[in-house]
N, C-alpha and C positions, 0 to 999 in steps of 0.2 A: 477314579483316575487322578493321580498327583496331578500339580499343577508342573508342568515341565520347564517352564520357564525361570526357577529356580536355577535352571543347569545350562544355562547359559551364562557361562564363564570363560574365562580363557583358556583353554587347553590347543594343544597341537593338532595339525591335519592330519597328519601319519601317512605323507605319500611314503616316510621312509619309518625305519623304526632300529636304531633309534634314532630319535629325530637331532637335527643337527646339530641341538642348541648341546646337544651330550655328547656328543663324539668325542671323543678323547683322542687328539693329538699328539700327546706324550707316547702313545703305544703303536704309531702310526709311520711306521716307512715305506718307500715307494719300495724295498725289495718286498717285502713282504706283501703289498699290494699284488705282485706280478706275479709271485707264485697262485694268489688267491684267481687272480685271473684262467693262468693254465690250467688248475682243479675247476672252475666253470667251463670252458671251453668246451674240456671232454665229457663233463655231464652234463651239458646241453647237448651233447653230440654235434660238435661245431660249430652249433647255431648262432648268432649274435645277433641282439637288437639295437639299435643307432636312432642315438637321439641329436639332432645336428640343432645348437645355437644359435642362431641369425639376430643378432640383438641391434638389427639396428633399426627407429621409426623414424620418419619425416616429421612429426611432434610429439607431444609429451600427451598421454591419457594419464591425466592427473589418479582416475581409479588404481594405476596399475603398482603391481609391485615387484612386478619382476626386472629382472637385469636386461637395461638397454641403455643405447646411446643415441641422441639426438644430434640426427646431422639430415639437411639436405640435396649434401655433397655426395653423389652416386661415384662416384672414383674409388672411396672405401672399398667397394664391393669385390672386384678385383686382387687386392691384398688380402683381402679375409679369406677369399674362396682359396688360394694358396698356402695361407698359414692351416686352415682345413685340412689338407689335401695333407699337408707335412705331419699334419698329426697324426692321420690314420697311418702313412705311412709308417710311424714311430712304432702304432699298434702293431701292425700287421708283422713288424720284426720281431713283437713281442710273443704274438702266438705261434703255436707249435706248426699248424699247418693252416694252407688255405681255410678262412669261415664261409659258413654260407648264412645268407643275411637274410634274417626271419622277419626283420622289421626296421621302418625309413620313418621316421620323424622329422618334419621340422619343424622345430618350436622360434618364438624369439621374444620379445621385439616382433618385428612384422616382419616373415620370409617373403612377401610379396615386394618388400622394398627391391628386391634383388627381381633385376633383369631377366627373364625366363631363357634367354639366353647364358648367362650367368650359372643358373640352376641348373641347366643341362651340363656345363661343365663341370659343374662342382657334382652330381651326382652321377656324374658319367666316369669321374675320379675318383668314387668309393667303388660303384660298381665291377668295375671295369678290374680291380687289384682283386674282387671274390667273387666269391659264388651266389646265385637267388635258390633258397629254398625253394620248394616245389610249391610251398603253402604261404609266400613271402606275402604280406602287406607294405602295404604304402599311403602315410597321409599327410598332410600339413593343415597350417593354419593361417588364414587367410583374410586380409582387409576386405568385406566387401567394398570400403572407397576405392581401392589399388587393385582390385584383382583382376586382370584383365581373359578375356577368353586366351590368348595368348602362353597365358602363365596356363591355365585350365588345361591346353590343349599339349603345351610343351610336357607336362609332368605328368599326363594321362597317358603320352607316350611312351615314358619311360617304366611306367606301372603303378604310378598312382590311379588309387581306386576310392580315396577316403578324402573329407576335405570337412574343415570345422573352421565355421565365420564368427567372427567374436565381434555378438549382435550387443551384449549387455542389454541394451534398454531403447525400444525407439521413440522414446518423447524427447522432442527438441529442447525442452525445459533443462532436462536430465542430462542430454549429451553435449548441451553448451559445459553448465558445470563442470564436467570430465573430461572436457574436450574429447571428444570420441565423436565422430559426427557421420552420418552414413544414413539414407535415407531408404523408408520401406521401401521403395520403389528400388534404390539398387539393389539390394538385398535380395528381392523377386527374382528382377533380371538376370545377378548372378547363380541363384542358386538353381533359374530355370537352364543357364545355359550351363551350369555343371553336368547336370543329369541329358541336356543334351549331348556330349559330349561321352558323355559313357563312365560318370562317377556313378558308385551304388550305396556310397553312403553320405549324408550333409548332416553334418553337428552344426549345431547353436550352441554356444557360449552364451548362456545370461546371468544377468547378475542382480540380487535383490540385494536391498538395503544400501542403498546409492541416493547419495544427494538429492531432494527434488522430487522424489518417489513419493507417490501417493497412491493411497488404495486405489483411482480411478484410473492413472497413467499405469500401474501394473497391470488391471486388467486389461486396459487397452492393448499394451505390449504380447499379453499374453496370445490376446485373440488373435494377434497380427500372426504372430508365430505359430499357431496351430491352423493358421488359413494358408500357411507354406507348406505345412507340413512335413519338416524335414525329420529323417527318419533318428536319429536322435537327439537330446537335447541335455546339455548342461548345466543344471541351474543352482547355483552359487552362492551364498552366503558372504557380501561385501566382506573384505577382510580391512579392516581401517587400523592403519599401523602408521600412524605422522613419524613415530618416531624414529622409522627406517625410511619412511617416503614424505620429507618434507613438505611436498605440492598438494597433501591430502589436507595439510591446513586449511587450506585457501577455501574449501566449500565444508566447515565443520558445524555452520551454523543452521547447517539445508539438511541435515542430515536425520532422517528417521529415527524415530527413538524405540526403546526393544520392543515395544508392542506390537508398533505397524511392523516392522520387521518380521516377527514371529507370524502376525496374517497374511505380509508378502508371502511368506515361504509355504503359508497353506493353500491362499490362492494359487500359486503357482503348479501346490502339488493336487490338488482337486481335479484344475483346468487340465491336466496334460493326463490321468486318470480316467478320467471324462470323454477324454479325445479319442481313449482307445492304446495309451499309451504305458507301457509297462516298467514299474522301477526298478532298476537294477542297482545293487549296491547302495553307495552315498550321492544324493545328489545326479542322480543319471536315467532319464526316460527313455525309453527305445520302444521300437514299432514293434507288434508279435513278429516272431520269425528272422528278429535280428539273432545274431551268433554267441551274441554277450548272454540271453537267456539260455539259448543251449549251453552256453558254456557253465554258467550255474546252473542249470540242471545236472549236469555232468559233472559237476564237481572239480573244475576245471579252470571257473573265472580267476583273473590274476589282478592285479595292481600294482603299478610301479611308478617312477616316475612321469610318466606319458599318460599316465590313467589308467583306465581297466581297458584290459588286454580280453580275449579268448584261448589264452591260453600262457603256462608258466615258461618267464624269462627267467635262464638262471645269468646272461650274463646280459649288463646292455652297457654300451661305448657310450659315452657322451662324449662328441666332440665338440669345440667351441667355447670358448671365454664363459665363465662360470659353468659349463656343464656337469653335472654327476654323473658319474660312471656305478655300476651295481654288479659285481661279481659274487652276490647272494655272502658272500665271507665278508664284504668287505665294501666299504663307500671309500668314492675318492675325487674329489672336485675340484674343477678347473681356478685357476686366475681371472677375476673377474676383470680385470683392468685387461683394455684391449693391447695397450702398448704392450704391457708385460707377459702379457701372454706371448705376444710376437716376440721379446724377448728373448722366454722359456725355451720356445721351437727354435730358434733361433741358435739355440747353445746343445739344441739335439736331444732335448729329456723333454718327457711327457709334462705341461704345465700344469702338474698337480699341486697344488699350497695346502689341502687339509686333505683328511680321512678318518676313515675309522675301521678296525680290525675286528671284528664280531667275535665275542665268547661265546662261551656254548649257553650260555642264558640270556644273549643277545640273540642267539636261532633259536631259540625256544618261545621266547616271546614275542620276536618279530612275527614266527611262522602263523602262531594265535590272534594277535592283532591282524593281520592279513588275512587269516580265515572269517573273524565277525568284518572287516571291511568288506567281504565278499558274500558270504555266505551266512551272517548275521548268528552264524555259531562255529563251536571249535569241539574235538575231543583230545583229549591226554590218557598217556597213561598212568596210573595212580602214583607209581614212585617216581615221574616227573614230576606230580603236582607235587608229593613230598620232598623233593628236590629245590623246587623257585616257590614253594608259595611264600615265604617267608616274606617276597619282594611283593606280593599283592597288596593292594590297599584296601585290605577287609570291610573298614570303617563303611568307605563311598560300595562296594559289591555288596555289602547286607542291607544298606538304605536302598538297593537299585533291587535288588531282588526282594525285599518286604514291601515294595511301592505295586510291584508285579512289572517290572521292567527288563527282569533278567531272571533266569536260574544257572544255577549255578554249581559247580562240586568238586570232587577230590576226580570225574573222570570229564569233567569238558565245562562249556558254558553256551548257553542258548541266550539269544537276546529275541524277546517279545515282541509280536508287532509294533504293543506301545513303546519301543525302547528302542525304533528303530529311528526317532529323530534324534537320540541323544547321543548317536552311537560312537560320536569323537568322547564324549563322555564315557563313556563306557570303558572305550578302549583304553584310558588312562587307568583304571584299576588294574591294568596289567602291564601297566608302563615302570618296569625298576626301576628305569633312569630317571625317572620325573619322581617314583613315589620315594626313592633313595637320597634323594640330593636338596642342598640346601640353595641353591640357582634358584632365580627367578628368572628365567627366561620372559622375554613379552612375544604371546600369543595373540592371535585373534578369538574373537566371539563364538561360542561353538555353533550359534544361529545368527 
């Protein structure tokens, strides 16, 4: 068995492919986005997944990297739920006919900052212009310090049924450094009065390789979390990028070096193994008889922006200051900046600033990349592989496959049990745009 920790390098996540740092903007206009749109619409048969923005916290989680704004000023709320509301509106002129709405997300920042009153308006404002699939999901993501039964009880009503607390880590050591602060004990409480309430699924969000982490505080966390038992669980490889998220300076000297790191992420997957807990994909434990297994049984599991799915989205809305939109042709991302977004809406066009228009060696690759993200293999057919191999990266797929970490050929690619920690690795041997281009994009750690 090679030593793996050679292959811990920077390469991409691949929620998307290609991945952003390659999009090509020069070939990108929003008409051609909208026809990409209408060709999904109708082969989704209507369906559309919505992923809703909410970017705003009450403080800064030094961990994070995602697009937010810090305010403690609850008035915002109100103007965003509006400029929201105008966006979908923009969509909805955009499609052919009424959608019906296969999937609710809301990501942020923290959607709990927002008044559960607030939330019923704002989703009573998507809903209310379409249709619910027969098969609709619904879930968000939640502070357990802010999440009040309130918010639980207002968006259970509505048809939330999924709910994911973003635990990271519960040593006090740990959560001072990140500022992230939430204690076992709310955690319990809310995740006991979720399931009273009538949720059927609780995610954990955790995170190894965070400031402060040590082999004893990991196991601790671990335990704490498999004594809740929430039926799935998230667990994450810190992504440390100062040079997008300036505040990750501030605790650089706390920080785990690749060793513990590489036994964080064993401990982690041992414990939840151990517990009875099944892995699906990258980075994702589920209870037996969750949906996400039958869906990879079935040949079925997806990944998108929002994570793994039960099933293939060909079109998903992003609404919201930075959001990406995905009409399987085509990416197309919002305005990060909030004023300007309110701007965009404001002048009557969709706030889109970048995209990208897929070739047909961008859906060939993408489709392969998303099959090992799922399904830890792919098949082609032989005069497609004679087609893109040219773009493969022979060099890294003969080392992976002479290590026994992959097989490989002119009709598909299997990735090995041992080869399923490397598998952002992996999936770069089929990455053109990365194996094509002379960019250095900066990545994170693949572990």
């Amino acid at each position: 068995m090679p030593d793996l920790r050679k292959y811990n390098i920077p390469v991409p996540r691949y929620t998307s492919y290609p991945t952003v740092p390659f999009w090509e903007p020069e070939s990108f206009t929003i008409e051609a986005y909208e026809r990409t749109l209408q060709s999904a619409f109708w082969e989704s048969s209507k369906e559309v997944s919505i992923y809703i923005h909410l970017p705003f916290c009450e403080s800064l989680c030094t961990y994070c990297a995602c697009n937010t704004r810090i305010t403690k000023n609850h008035q915002v709320e109100d103007p965003y739920i509006d400029y929201l509301l105008k966006e979908w509106e923009l969509y909805l002129e955009k499609l052919p006919e009424k959608p019906l709405i296969r999937e609710i997300h809301l990501g942020g920042g923290t959607p709990t900052f927002f008044a559960p009153e607030n939330l019923n308006r704002l989703l009573s404002g998507i809903i209310e212009r379409a249709s619910l699939s027969k098969e609709f999901q619904m879930s968000f993501e939640g502070h357990p310090a802010n999440t009040t039964s309130k918010h639980l009880e207002t968006l259970h009503d509505i048809g939330f049924d999924r709910v994911s607390f973003g635990i990271q880590d519960f040593d006090l050591n740990v959560q001072k450094l990140i500022n992230r602060m939430q204690s076992f004990e709310q955690v319990k409480a809310i995740t006991e009065k979720a399931r009273e309430i009538g949720y059927t699924s609780v995610n954990y969000d955790v995170v190894y390789g965070l400031p402060g982490q040590t082999v004893e505080s990991v196991q601790t966390t671990l335990d704490q979390i498999i004594q809740l038992k929430p039926e799935r669980i998230a667990y994450y490889s810190y992504a440390h990028v100062p040079s997008m998220r300036p505040a990750q300076k501030s605790y650089e000297a706390y920080l785990p070096d690749e060793d513990h790191k590489w036994e964080f992420m064993h401990l982690g997957k041992d414990a939840f193994l151990q517990a009875g807990y099944e892995e699906v994909g990258m980075d994702h434990y589920v209870m037996p008889g969750d949906e996400l297994l039958e869906a990879r049984r079935d040949g079925e599991l997806h990944r998108n922006f929002m994570g793994y799915t039960p099933f293939t989205s060909k079109l998903l809305i992003g609404l919201g200051a930075s959001s990406i939109s995905d009409s399987w042709s085509g990416f197309a991302q919002n305005e990060k900046s909030i004023p300007k977004y309110y701007e965009m809406l404001d002048q009557g066009r969709l706030p889109i600033v970048k995209g990208h228009i897929h070739t047909r060696q961008d859906l060939f690759f993408r489709k392969h990349i998303l099959n090992l993200m799922c399904n830890f293999e792919t098949t082609w057919h032989e005069s497609e592989f004679l087609e893109y191999c040219v773009a493969l990266n022979y060099d890294l797929l003969d080392q992976l496959q002479e290590e026994g970490l992959i097989l490989y050929g002119e009709t598909g690619m299997k990735v090995l049990p041992e080869g399923r920690e490397v598998i952002r690795v992996i999936c770069t041997g089929l990455d053109a745009k990365l194996n094509g281009s002379n960019k250095s994009p900066k990545f994170s750690q693949a572990i």
